[in-house]
C-alpha positions as CSV (number, residue, x, y, z in Angstrom):
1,X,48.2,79.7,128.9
2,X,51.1,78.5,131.4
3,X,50.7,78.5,134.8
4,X,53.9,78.7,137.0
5,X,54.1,78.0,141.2
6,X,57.4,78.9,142.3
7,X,58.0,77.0,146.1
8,X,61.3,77.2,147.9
9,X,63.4,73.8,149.0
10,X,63.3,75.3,152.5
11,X,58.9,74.5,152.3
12,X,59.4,72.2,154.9
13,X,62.0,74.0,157.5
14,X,59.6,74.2,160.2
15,X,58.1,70.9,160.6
16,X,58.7,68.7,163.4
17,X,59.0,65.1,161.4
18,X,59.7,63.6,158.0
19,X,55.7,62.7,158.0
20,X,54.2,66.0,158.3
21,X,57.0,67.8,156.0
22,X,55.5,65.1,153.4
23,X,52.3,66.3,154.1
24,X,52.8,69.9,153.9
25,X,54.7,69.0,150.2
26,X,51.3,67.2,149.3
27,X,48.8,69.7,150.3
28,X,50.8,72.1,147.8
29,X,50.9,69.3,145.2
30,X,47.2,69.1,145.8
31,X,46.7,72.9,145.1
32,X,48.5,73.2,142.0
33,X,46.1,70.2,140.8
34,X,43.2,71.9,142.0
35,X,43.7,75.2,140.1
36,X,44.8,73.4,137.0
37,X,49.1,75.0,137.9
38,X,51.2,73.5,134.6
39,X,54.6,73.6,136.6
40,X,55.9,73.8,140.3
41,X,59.5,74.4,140.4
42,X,61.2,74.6,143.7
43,X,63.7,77.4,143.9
44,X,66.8,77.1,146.3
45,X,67.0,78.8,149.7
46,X,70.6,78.7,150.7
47,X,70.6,80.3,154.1
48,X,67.0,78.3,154.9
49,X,67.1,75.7,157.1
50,X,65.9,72.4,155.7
51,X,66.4,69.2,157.8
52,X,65.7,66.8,155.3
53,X,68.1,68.3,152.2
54,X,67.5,70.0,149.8
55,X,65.6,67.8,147.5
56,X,63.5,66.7,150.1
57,X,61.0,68.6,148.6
58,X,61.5,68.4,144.7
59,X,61.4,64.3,145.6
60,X,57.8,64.5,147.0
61,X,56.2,66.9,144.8
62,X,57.5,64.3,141.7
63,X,56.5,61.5,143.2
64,X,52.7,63.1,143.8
65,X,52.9,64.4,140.0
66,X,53.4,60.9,139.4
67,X,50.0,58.8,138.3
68,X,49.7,56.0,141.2
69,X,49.4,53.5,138.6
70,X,53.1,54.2,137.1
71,X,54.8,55.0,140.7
72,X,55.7,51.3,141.4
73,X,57.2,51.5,137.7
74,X,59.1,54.3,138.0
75,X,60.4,54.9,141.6
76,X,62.4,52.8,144.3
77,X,62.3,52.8,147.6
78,X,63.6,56.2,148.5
79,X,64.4,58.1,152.3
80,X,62.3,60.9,151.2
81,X,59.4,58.7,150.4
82,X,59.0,57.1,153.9
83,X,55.8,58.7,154.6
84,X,54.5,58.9,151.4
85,X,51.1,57.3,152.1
86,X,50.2,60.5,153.7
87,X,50.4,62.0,150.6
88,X,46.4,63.6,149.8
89,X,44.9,61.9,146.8
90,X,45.7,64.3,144.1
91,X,42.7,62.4,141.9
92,X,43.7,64.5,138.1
93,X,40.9,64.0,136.2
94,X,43.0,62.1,133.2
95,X,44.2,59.3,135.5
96,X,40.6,58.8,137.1
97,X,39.1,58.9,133.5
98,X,36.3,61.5,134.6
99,X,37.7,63.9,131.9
100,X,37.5,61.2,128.8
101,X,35.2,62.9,126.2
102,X,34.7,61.1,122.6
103,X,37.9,61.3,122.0
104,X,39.0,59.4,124.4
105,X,41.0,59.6,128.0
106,X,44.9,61.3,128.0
107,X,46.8,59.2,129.8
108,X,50.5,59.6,130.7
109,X,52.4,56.1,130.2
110,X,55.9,54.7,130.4
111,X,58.0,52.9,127.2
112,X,59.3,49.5,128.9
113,X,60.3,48.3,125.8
114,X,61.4,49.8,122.1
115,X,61.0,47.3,119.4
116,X,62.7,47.7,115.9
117,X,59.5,47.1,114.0
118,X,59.0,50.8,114.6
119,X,56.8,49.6,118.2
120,X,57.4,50.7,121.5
121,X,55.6,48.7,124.6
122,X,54.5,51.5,127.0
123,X,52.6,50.9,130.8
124,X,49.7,53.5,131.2
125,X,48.1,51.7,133.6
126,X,45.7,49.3,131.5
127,X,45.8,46.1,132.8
128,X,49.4,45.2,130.8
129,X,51.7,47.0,129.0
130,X,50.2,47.8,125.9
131,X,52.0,47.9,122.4
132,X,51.8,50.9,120.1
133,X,53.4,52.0,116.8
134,X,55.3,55.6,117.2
135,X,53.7,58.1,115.2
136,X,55.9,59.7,112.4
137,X,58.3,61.7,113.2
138,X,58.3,61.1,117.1
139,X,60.8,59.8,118.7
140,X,60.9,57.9,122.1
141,X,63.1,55.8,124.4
142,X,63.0,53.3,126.9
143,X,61.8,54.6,130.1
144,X,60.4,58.2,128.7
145,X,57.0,59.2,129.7
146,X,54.4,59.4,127.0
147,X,51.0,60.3,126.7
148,X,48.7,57.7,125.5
149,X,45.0,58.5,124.5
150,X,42.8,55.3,125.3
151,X,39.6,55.4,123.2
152,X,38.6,51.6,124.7
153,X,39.7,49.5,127.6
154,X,37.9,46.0,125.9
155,X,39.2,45.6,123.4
156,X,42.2,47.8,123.8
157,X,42.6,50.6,121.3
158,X,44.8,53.3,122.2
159,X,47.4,55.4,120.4
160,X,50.3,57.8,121.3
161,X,49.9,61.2,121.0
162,X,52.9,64.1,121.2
163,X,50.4,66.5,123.8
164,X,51.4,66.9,127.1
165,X,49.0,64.8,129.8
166,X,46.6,66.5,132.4
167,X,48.7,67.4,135.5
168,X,51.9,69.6,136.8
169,X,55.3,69.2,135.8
170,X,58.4,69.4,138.3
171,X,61.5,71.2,138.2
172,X,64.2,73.4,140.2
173,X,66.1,76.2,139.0
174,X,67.0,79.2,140.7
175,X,64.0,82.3,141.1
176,X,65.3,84.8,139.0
177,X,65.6,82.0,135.6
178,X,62.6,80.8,136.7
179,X,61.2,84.4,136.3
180,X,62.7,85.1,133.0
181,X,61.3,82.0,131.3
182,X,59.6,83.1,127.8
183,X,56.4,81.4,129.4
184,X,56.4,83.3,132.8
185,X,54.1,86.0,131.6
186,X,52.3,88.0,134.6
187,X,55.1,87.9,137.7
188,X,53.4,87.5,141.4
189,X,55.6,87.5,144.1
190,X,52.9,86.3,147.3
191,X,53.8,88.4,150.0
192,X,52.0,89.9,153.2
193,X,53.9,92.8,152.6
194,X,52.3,93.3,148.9
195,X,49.4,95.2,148.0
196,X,46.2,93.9,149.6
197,X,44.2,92.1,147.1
198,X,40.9,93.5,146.7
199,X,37.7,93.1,144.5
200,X,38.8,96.2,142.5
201,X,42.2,95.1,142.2
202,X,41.2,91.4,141.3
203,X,39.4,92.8,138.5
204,X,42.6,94.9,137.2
205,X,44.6,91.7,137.8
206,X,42.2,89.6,135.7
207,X,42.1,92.5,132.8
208,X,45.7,92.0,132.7
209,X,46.0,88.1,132.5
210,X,43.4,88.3,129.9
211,X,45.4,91.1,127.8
212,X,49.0,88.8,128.4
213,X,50.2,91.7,130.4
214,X,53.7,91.2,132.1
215,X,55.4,94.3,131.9
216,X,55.9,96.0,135.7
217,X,53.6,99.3,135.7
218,X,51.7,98.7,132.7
219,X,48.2,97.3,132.5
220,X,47.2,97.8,136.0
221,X,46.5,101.5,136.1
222,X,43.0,101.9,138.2
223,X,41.2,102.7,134.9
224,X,41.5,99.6,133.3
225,X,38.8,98.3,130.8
226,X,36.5,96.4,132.2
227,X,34.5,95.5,129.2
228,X,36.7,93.5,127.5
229,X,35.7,90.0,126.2
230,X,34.7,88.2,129.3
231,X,35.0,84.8,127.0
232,X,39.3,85.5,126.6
233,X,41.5,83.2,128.1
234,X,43.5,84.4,130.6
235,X,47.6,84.5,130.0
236,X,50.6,83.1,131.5
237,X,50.9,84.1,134.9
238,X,54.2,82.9,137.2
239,X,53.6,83.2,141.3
240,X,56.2,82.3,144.0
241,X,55.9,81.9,147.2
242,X,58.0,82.5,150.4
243,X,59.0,79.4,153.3
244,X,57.5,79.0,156.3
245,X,58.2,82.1,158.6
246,X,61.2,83.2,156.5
247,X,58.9,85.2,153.8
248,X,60.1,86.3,149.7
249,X,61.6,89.6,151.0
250,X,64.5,87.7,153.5
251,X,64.7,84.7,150.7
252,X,65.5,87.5,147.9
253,X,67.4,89.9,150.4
254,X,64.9,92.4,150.3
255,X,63.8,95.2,152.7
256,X,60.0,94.0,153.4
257,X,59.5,97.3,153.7
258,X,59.7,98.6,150.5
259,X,59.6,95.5,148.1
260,X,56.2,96.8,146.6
261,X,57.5,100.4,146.3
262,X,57.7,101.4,143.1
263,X,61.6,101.7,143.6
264,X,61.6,98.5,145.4
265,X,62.3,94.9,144.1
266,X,61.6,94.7,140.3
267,X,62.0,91.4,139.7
268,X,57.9,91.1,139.8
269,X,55.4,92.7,138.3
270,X,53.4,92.7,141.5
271,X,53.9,91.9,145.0
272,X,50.8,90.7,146.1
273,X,48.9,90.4,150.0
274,X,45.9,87.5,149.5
275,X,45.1,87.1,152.8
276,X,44.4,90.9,154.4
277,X,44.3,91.5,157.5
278,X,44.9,87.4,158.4
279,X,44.4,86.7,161.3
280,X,47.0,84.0,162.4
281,X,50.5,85.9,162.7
282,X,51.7,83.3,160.1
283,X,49.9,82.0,156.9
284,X,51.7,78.7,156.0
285,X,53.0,78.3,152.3
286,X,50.6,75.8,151.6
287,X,47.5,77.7,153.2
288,X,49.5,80.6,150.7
289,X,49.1,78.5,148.0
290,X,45.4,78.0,147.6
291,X,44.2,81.4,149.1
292,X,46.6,82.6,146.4
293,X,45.5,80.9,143.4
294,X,42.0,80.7,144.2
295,X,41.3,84.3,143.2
296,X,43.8,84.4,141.0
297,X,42.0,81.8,138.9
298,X,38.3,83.9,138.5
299,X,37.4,85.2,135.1
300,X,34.5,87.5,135.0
């Protein structure tokens, strides 16, 4: 199961100073850690107005994706990262080592140093740099990220591992690639002008995920099966969201009016309302975000 937030660069056009756009970046970063998201990507919004540039926003959202003890390692002093410190403790549960089991704690580490014994010397925030042989048939470079599973702090025993570490990835491509990623399964597009979520229609919703049902007009008929296995897990499900005051339908150049038509924008499977009848007369992207996935993330 894949998990896909789609934010635009313009996430930040409306606020006043460099500290609260940060801020706004980090509550969304904090969402997609909450609800377990696998990948933000940040789509571009050309006619948006974005004060800080464009990659204000990719910048902070990588930087919060980063564990605090590898930031120092891997970034510099950078404009966008100014107010940084504002930034809400994302606390993953790999890099606070609540979610070690026998196993051991995934941890995500950094190679400083590639030996030619077949060694590489990797940072994952042990006291120092620890050195670890490279597992057959995995290869690795200086400054790549790694995930290292700890199994004891004293004495050190640890080993690299080729699974991907607890958290969200980063990346910016443009909506409609992002929507025809082999991965994107289920297609939301958050909008006030979708179709008001419901209990009924959360049900149909979570039928569908459960069946790995992306296909526009299939799988959502009000008939669906309700008594399927309750112990599936739910499939890949991709949802974007729209900027502050400038929604998905202006973004995509869409009439708002008849996006969720059934001869409207067909890019999505759905276009989706999860907040009905709000009642500010604007639901910020981040507020979006978690009133969004927080349904969206039920099982029966």
């Amino acid at each position: 199961m894949t998990t896909s937030v789609l934010v635009p660069a313009s996430l930040t056009r409306e606020a006043e100073d460099k500290r609260e756009a940060t801020r706004k970046v980090g509550y969304v970063a904090r969402a997609a850690t909450v609800f377990r998201v696998d990948r933000l990507t940040v789509y571009p919004d050309p006619d948006g107005v974005e004060k800080r540039g464009a990659g204000f926003v990719e910048t902070v959202l990588r930087y919060a994706a980063t564990p605090p003890y590898l930031r120092k390692e891997v970034w510099d002093r950078r404009g966008e990262l100014e107010y940084a410190g504002v930034l809400p403790a994302l606390r993953t549960r790999s890099w606070t080592g609540s979610g070690s089991d026998e196993s051991g704690s995934l941890r995500q580490g950094i190679v400083t140093e590639v030996g030619a014994d077949g060694r590489v010397r990797v940072n994952c925030g042990l006291q120092h740099p620890v050195s670890l042989p490279v597992p057959s048939g995995m290869e690795v470079g200086e400054r790549e990220r790694v995930s290292v599973r700890v199994s004891s702090r004293r004495p050190v025993r640890a080993k690299l591992v080729d699974e991907p570490a607890a958290g969200f990835v980063v990346d910016s491509t443009d909506i409609d690639d992002a929507l025809a990623r082999p991965d994107a399964g289920l297609t939301i597009a958050a909008s006030r002008y979708g179709e008001e979520l419901t209990v009924t229609k959360l049900d149909q919703l979570v039928a569908r995920l459960r069946d790995g049902d992306g296909a526009r007009g299939t799988g959502g008929s009000d008939e669906s099966d309700a008594s399927g296995d309750e112990a599936a897990p739910l499939g890949d499900l991709t949802v974007a969201f729209g900027a502050p005051e400038r929604g998905l339908p202006p973004i995509l150049g869409e009439d708002p009016d008849t996006v969720a038509a059934e001869t409207g924008d067909d890019r999505f499977d759905l276009w989706l309302n999860t907040v009905p009848n709000q009642g500010s007369e604007v639901v910020r992207t981040e507020e979006a975000v978690f009133a969004t996935l927080a349904p969206l993330r039920l099982t029966r």
